[in-house]
N, C-alpha and C positions, 0 to 999 in steps of 0.2 A: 753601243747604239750608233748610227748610221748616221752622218752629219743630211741635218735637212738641206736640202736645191731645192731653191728658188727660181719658179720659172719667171717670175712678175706680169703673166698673163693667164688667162685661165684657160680651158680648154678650147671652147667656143671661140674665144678671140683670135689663138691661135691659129683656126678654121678660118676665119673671118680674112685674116692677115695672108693666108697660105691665098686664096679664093679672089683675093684684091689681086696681086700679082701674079697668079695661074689660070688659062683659061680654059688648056686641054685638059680633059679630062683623065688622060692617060696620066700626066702629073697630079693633080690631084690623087689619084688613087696611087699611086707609088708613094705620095708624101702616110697615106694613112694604110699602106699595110707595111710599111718601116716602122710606123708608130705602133701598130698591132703587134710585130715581134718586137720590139725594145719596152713596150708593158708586158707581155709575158715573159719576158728573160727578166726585168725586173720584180715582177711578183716571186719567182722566185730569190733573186741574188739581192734584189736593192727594193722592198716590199712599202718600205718608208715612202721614199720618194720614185712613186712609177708615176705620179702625173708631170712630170720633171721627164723621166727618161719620155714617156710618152711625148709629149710636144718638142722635144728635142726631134725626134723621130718625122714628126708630122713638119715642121719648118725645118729639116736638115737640108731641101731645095730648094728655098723659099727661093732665091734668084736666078734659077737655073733657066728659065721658061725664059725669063724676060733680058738675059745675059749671057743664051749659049753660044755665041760668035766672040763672048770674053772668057774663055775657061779658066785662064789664067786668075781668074779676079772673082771665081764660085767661092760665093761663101762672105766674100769682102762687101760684094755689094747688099748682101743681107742685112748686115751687122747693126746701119744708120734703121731699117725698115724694121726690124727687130726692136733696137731701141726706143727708138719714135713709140713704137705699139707699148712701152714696158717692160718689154723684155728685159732683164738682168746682165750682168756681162758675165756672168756664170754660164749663162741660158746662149750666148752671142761662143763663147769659147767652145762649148762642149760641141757645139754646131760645125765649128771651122774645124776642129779636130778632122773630121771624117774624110780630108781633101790634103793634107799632108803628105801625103807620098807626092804627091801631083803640086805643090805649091809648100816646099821647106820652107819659107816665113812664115806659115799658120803654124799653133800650135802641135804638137802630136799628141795622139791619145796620152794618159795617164790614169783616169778614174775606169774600171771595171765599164761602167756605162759607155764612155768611150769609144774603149777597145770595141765592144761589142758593135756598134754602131758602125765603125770603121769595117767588123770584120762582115757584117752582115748586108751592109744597103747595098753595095754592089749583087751580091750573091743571090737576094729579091729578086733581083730583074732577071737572071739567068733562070732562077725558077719559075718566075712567072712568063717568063718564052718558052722556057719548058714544056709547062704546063698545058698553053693553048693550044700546043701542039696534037697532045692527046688525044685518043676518040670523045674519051669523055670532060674534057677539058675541066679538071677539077683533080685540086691539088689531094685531096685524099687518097687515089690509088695511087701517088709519086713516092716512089723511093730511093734512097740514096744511089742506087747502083744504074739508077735512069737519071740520077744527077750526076755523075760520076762520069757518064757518055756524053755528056754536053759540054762538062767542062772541057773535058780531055779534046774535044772540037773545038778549034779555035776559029772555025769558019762558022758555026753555031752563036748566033748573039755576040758575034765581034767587038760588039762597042762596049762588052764587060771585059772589064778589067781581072783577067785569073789571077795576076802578080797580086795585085791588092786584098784577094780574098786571102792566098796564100800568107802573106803580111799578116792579114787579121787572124787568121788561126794562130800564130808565131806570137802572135803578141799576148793571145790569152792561152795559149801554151796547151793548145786543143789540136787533137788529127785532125787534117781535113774532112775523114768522116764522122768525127764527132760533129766539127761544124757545121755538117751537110746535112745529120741528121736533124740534131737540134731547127735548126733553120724551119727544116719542113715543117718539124713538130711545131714551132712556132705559128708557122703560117697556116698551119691545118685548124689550129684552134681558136680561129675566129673565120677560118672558110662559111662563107655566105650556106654551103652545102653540109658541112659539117656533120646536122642532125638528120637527114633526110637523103644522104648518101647511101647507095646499095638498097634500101629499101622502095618499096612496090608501092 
């Protein structure tokens, strides 16, 4: 059996906490469609605790709005804003994992949840640049091989990080296209379009 995580806030607060410190909306929605693929990769891999991997997902940027001229220090300046709210130091670590390459005194992944977290929040953003790009702007008709073109462009969404994604496939011992696939598949099953895609 799966040792239980502990987030020490619930979901809502979580919201609350992200909302207090974020104003653009752009962040905001980056915090809760990281949180939408890290509950689906947990339903399947960690089914126990997806409300745990979830709010890991939703506050993985909780300081980045209010702290992007410190990058040195994403994640650090969370930690006290976290705790204050109840957050766990379970809940403060699995967070700062994800900035590790970028910042050696934070922890590195080690829990499945992690890794994933680590290999995925960059990779988000490159699909959802992706994506708008689209006629139909909607991640349903995306596939791997129209992610596959973006990466390989490094003048495409420059401020993603491809070494990092690279790392996170490495570390949960996945091809790149499995991680590209997955990803999508993630992100497509909770697309706002989903059920009403392709249809008249």
């Amino acid at each position: 059996m799966a040792e239980k995580l502990e987030a020490g806030l619930t979901r809502d607060a979580a919201y609350e906490l992200l909302c207090a410190h974020n104003h653009d909306a752009f962040h905001i929605e980056h915090g809760e469609t990281v949180e939408g693929v890290m509950r689906y990769f947990a339903r399947e891999l960690d089914p126990e605790n997806e409300n745990f991997w979830g709010i890991v997902g939703l506050l993985h940027d909780l300081d980045w709005e209010e702290h992007a001229d410190e990058p040195q220090q994403h994640t650090i300046f969370a930690a006290p804003l976290i705790e204050e709210a109840g957050g766990t130091p379970e809940l403060v670590h699995a967070i700062q994992t994800h900035v590790s390459d970028f910042n050696p005194k934070l922890p590195a992944p080690e829990l499945e949840m992690e890794k994933i977290l680590f290999a995925c929040e960059e990779l988000t953003g490159l699909i959802g640049a992706a994506v708008v790009m689209r006629p139909s702007k909607s991640i349903m008709d995306f596939n791997v091989k129209s992610l596959k073109k973006k990466f390989k462009d490094k003048r495409f969404a420059a401020g993603v990080n491809r070494d990092t994604i690279r790392h996170g496939a490495e570390m949960l011992g996945w091809e790149l296209d499995e991680l590209f696939r997955r990803t999508i598949e993630a992100m497509q099953s909770f697309a706002p379009d989903r059920d009403t895609f392709g249809k008249e």
